[in-house]
N, C-alpha and C positions, 0 to 999 in steps of 0.2 A: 460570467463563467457558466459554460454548459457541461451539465455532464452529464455521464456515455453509461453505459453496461450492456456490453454487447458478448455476442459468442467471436468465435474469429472468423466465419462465415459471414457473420452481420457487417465485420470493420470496411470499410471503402477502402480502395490501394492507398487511397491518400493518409488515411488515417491509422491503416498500419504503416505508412514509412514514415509517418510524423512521429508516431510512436515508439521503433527503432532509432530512429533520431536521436530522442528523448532520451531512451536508454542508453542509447551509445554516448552521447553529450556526457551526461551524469556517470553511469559507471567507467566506461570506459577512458573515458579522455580526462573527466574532475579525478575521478575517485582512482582510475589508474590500474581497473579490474580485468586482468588479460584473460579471458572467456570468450567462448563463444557465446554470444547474448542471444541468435536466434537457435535455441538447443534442444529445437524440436516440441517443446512443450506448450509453444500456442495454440497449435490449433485444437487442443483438448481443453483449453483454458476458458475462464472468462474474466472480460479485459474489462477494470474501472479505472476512469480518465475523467479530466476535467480541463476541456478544452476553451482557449479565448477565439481570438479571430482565425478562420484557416486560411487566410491570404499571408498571414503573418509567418516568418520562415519558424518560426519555436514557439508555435501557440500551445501546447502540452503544457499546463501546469501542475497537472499531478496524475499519479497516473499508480495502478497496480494490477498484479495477473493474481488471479484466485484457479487454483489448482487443483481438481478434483481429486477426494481420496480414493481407496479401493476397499474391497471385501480385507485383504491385511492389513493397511494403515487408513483407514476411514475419516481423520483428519485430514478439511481442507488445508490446503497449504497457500497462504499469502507472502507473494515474492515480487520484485522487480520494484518495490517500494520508492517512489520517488517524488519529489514537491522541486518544481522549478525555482532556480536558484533567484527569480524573482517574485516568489513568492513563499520564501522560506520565512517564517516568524510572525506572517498575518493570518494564521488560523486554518490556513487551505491544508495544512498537513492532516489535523485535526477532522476536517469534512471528508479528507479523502476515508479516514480508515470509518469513519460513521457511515458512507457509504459500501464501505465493504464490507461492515456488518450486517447492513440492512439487505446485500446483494446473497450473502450467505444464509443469510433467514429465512428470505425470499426464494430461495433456489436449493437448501441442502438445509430445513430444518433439523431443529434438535442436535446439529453436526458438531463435533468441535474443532477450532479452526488454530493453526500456531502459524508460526514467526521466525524467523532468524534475522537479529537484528543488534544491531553493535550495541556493545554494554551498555552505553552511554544513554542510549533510547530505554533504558530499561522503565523508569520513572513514566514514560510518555504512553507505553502502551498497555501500563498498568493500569493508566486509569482509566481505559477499555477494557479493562475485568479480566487483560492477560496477567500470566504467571509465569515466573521463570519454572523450567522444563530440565533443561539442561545448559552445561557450558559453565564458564567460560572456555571458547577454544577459538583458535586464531582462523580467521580466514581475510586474504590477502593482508595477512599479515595486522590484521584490527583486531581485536578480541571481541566477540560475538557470544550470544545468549540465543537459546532454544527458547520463545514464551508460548503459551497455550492457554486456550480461551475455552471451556468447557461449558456447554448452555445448561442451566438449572432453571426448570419453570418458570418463573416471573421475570427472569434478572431481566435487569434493561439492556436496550443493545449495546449503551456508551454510558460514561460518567462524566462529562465534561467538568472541567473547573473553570467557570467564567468572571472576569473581571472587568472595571468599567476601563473605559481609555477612551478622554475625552466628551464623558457622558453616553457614551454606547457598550454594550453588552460585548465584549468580544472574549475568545476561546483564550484560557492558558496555551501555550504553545511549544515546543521543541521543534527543534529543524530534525529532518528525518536523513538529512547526512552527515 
C-alpha cells in the first residue's frame, strides 16, 4: 500500500480519475448518494489516498479530501471518507484517518478539524480524540453526526486500540460505510 498527500495540482490525470472512480464506486452507485461528487471543491483541497497497483482498474483503497477552513469557519473539514470495500475491517480505515491527522498537523497546525459521518461511526472516530458537535440529522436519508477534533498542546494525533490476531498487533477497526 502507498500513500499519497498531494494538492490537486500535484494528482496525475490518472490519479484523479482513479480517485473519481473511487468516489463514484462507493457513494454513488454502493451507497446510492445522488450528488454531484466533483462540487468544485478539489482543487482547493488536499487529497489523502492509499493506493495498490495502478495498472489495477480500482487500486484506491482509501482515500479522503481535507478542506481548508477560512477567517469564518477556520475548521478544517475532512469529507469523501472512504476505505475500499476490499479492504474494509483490516485496519486500512484506521491508517487512513492517522494519516489525515498527521496531514492536518503538518499543514494547518493547532487547527481544528470535524467530520460528518453516520451515527454509527461515532465510536470509531472518537478514538481519534473527535467529538460529537452536532446532529443527529439525516442525510441521504442515514442519520449523521457533526464530530470535532480540537488540538490541545500535547494530545496525540490518534488513540488507536490494538489487539493481537494471530500473534500480530493489529488496529481495532469499523468499516467507515
Amino acid at each position: 500500500m502507498n500513500w499519497k498527500t498531494l494538492e490537486f495540482e500535484q494528482l496525475s490525470a490518472r490519479e484523479l480519475y482513479l480517485i473519481l472512480r473511487a468516489r463514484s464506486a462507493v457513494f454513488v452507485v454502493e451507497q446510492s448518494h445522488v450528488c454531484l461528487d466533483a462540487d468544485g471543491r478539489d482543487e482547493t483541497s488536499l487529497h489523502v489516498f492509499a493506493v495498490d497497483d495502478m495498472a489495477r482498474p480500482m487500486p484506491i483503497l482509501a482515500y479522503a479530501r481535507l478542506q481548508p477552513g477560512d477567517a469564518e469557519d477556520p475548521e478544517i473539514t475532512i469529507d469523501k471518507v472512504l476505505t475500499s470495500p476490499l479492504r474494509r475491517g483490516d485496519g486500512t480505515a484506521e491508517l487512513l484517518i492517522e494519516r489525515v491527522l498527521q496531514a492536518i498537523a503538518g499543514r494547518w497546525p493547532g487547527r481544528a478539524a470535524r467530520v460528518s459521518a453516520p451515527a454509527g461511526l461515532r465510536d470509531f472516530y472518537e478514538q481519534f480524540g473527535f467529538r460529537k458537535t452536532e446532529g443527529p440529522y439525516l442525510e441521504y436519508g442515514v442519520p449523521f453526526i457533526g464530530l470535532t477534533r480540537q488540538v490541545r498542546g500535547s494530545q496525540p494525533l490518534f488513540g488507536l486500540r490494538r489487539r493481537e490476531r494471530n500473534g500480530v498487533s493489529v488496529v481495532n477497526t469499523y468499516e467507515l460505510l
